[in-house]
TIVOPA-485560 format. One record per residue (C-alpha): x, y, z; residue in three letters. Coordinates in steps of 0.001 Angstrom, whole numbers, plus 500000, padded with zeros to 6 digits. Layout:
! TIVOPA-485560
XYZAla;...
! end
This chain:
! TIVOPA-485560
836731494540657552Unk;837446498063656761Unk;840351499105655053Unk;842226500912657831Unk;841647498179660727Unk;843474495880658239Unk;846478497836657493Unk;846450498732661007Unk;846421494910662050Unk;849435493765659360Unk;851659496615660645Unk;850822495339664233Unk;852107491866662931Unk;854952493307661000Unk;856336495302664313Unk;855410492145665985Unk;857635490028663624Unk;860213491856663864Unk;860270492267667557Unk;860381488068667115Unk;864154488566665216Unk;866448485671666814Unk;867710487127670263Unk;871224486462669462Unk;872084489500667134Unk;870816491877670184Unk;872586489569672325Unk;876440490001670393Unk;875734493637670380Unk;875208493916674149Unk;878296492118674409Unk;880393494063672237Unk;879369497392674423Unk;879629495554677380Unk;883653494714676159Unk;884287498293674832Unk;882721499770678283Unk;885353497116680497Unk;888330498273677842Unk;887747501437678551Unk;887280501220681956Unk;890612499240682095Unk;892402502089680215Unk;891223504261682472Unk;892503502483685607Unk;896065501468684266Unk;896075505575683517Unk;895136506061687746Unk;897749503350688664Unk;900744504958686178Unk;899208508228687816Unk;899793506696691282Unk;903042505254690495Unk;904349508391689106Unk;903473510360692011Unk;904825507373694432Unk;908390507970692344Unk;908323511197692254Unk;907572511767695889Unk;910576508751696729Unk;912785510317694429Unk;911988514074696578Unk;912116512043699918Unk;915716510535698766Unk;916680513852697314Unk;916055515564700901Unk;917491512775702756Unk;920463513676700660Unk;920527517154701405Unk;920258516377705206Unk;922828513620705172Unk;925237514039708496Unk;928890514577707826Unk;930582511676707001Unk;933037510505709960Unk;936524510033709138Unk;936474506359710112Unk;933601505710707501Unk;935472507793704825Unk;937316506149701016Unk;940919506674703089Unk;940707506830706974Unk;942535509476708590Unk;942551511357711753Unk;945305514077712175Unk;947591511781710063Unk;946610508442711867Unk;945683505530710562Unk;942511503703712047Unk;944333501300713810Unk;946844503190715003Unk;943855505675716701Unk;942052502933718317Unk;945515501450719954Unk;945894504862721502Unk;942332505467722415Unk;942849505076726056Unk;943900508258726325Unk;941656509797724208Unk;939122512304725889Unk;935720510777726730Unk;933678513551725206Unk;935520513510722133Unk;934694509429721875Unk;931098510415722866Unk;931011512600719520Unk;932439510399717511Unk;929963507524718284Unk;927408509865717653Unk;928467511015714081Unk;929528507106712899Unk;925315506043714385Unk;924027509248712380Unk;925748508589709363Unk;925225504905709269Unk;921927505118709906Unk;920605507413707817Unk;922663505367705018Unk;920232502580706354Unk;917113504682705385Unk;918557505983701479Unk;919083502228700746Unk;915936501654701608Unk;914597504226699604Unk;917295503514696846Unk;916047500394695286Unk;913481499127692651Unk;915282498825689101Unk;915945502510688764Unk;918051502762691949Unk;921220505113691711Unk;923960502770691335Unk;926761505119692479Unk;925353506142695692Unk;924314502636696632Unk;928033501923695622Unk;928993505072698016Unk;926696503974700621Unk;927664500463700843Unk;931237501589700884Unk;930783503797704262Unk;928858500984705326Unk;931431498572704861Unk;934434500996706577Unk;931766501108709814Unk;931634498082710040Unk;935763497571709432Unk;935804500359712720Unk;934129498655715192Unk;935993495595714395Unk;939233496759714727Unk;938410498477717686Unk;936994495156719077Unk;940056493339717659Unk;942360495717719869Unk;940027495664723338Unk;940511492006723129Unk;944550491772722745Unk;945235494649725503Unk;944020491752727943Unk;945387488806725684Unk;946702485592728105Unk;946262485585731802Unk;949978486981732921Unk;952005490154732647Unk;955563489698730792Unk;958919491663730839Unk;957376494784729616Unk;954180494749731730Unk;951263493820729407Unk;948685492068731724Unk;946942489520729700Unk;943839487437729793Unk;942229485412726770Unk;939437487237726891Unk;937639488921729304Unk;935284486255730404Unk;938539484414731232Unk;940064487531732861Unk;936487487851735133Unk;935854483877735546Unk;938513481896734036Unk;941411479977735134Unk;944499480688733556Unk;948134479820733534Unk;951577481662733261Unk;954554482898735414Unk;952227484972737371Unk;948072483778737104Unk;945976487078737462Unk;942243487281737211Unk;939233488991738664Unk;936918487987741018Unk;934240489190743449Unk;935868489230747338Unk;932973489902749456Unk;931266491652747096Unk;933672493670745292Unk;935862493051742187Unk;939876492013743242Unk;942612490799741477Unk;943033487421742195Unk;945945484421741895Unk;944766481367740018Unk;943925479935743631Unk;941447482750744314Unk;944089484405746648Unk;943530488531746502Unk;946827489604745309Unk;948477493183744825Unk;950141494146741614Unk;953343495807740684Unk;953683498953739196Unk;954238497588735641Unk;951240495639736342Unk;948839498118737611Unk;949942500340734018Unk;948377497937732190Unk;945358497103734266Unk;944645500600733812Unk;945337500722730070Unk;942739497332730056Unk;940176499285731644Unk;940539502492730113Unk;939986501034726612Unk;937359498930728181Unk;935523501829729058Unk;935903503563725694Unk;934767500164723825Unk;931636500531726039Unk;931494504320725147Unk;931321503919721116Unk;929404500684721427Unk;926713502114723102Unk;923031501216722924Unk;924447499432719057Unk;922006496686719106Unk;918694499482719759Unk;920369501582716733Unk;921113498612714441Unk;917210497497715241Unk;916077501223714092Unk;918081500832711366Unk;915921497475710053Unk;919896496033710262Unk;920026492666712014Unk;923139492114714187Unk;924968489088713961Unk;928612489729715007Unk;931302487009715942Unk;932132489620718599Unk;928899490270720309Unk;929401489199723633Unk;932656491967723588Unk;929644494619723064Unk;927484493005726074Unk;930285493279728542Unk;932620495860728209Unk;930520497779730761Unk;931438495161733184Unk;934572494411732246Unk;935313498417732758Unk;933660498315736107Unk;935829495195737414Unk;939157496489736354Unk;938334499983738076Unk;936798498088741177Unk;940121495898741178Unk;942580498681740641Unk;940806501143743289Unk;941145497973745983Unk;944931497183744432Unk;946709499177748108Unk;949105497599750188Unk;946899498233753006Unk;944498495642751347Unk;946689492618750881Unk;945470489702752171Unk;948618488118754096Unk;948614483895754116Unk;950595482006756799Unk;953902480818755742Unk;953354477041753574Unk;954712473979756530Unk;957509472112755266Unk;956924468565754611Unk;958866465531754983Unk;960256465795751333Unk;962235469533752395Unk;965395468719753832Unk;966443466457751618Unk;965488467892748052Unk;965367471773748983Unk;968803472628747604Unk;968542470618744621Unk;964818472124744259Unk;966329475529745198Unk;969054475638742382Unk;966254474124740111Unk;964066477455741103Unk;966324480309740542Unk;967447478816737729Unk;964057478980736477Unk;963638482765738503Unk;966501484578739509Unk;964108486563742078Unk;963352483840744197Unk;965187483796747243Unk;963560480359748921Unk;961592477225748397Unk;959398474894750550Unk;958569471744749372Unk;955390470793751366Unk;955097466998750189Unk;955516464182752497Unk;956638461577749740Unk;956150461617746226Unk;953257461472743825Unk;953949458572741340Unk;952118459343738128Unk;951131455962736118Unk;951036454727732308Unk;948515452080732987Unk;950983449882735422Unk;954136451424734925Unk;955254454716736327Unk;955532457655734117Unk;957207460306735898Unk;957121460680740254Unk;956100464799741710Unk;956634466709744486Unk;954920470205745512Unk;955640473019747151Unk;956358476981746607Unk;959169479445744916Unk;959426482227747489Unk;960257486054745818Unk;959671489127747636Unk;958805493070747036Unk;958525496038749220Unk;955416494331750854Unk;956584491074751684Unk;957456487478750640Unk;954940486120747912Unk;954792482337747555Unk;954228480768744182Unk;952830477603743646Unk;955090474976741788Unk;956291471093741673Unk;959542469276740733Unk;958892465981739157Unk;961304462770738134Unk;960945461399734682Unk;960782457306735549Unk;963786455526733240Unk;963184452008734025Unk;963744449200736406Unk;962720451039739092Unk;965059454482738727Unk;963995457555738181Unk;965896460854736257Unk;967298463707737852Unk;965054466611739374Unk;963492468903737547Unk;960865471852737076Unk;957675470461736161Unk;955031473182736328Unk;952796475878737858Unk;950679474644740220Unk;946689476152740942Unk;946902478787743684Unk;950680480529743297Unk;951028483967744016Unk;949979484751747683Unk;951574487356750615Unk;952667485352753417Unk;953732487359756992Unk;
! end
């Protein structure tokens, strides 16, 4: 063989051999290039995401700064010491009856704006950088809203506290569910109801019934502050839902029916004429009259020095029993008073306290009954 095709030959082998190295060496450096490519890849993306995050902050951080710069002015109600031309916030809201409706109006409007865009910097405000003085500040306005609407709810609710008017002419009811449907009791029993189809002031026995003077005052204080309760509560629930708030209020159901409430007491108090009195017939004496009316009588004006009559309607008397022994015996009938538009029965009893061995006590008042206070011709 010549010379050349054999050296030719053993380099052939020798490339050959060494092409037959164990695969492993090439194998760890693949891998090493394949790590330093995904470590450098992984440097690259944690540089994109602190790129991202930094523009995220930075663009929050101009969003909050803008939303600062655009914040509505702060209402007086919301602000570190309440005060509106030297009132307190309680002592606003107790006369806000007579406080103009348009100036309510605005003021609802300023205390939604302000809370509400405190809503969005809180939301924008947080993450473990958040500015702890104006979430503090926030919070705080926040917080005096809130103190606001209670009071004024607080207040709505005891200018119709009770179901009666007393000496100085408050008309009560325990709330206004009780003033619209419930019964209540008292000297004088006054609710609202619907009379073919229209809200009246009512006797606990569903009798239409005309107020007084005194009365009618505070009817139309009641329904004055009802109205501006429904004024600065308005559409709440739709702004607190903007807001991302959730409302959950021991007082809700005040918020849900002022409207009404407002539109019963103006109903009643447009109907509340003389001319729309509802006269009864006079109450039939019973069998029990002659002989008890001036004790029952005495009894009565003792109790109201304006009546100036009673009937007692009962025919004998109602024994009330303690399993089988009596308790105390009642009889029923009416204290009759009277104003410029007639004589107004009011429902009452007398009852006997039982003593034993078959006697009985002396007579005495012993309640209001269900329908008092009714005209009668």
């Amino acid at each position: 063989m010549k010379t050349r095709s054999i050296k030719t030959l053993l380099v052939a082998v020798m490339v050959m051999a060494a092409m037959s190295v164990p695969g492993t060496a090439n194998a760890q450096l693949g891998g090493l290039v394949n790590k330093a490519k995904k470590k450098a890849e992984q440097v690259v993306d944690k540089k994109k995401d602190d790129v991202k995050k930094e523009a995220k902050k930075a663009k929050e951080e101009a969003k909050m700064q803008a939303l600062e710069t655009q914040r509505p002015p702060l209402p007086w109600p919301m602000s570190e010491n309440p005060q509106y031309n030297g009132k307190s916030v309680e002592e606003f809201l107790k006369g806000i009856a007579d406080v103009p409706d348009e100036e309510v109006k605005a003021l609802r409007e300023q205390l939604d704006a302000r809370f509400k865009h405190n809503c969005q910097l809180n939301k924008i405000n947080s993450g473990p950088d958040y500015d702890v003085k104006l979430w503090e500040s926030i919070n705080k306005e926040n917080e005096n809203w809130w103190k606001f609407y209670s009071t004024l709810a607080g207040i709505t609710r005891n200018a119709m506290d009770g179901v009666y008017s007393d000496p100085d002419g408050t008309l009560h009811a325990e709330n206004q569910s009780f003033l619209l449907n419930g019964r209540g009791s008292g000297p004088r029993g006054v609710r609202i109801e619907r009379h073919d189809g229209k809200f009246k002031f009512c006797s606990l026995g569903h009798q239409a019934i005309f107020l007084d003077e005194k009365e009618v005052a505070a009817a139309t204080d009641a329904a004055k502050r009802s109205r501006k309760f429904q004024i600065l509560t308005l559409a709440i629930h739709k702004m607190l839902d903007e807001a991302g708030e959730k409302y959950d209020y021991d007082d809700r159901y005040m918020y849900n029916y002022a409207g009404m409430l407002a539109k019963a007491l103006e109903e009643a108090l447009e109907g509340n004429k003389p001319e729309n009195i509802e006269y009864k017939s006079m109450p039939k004496a019973g069998a029990m009259h002659a002989k008890f009316k001036a004790e029952a009588l005495a009894i009565a004006k003792a109790d109201d020095p304006n009546v100036i009559d009673v009937i007692i309607t009962s025919n004998d008397w109602d024994v009330k029993m303690n399993g089988l022994v009596p308790e105390k015996r009642n009889i029923y009938g009416y204290y009759i008073t009277q104003d410029k538009n007639g004589k107004i029965c009011k429902d009452r009893m007398w009852t006997q306290k039982y003593q034993g061995n078959g006697k009985y006590g002396k007579l005495k008042a012993g309640g209001v009954g269900v329908s008092s206070d009714f005209y009668v011709r």
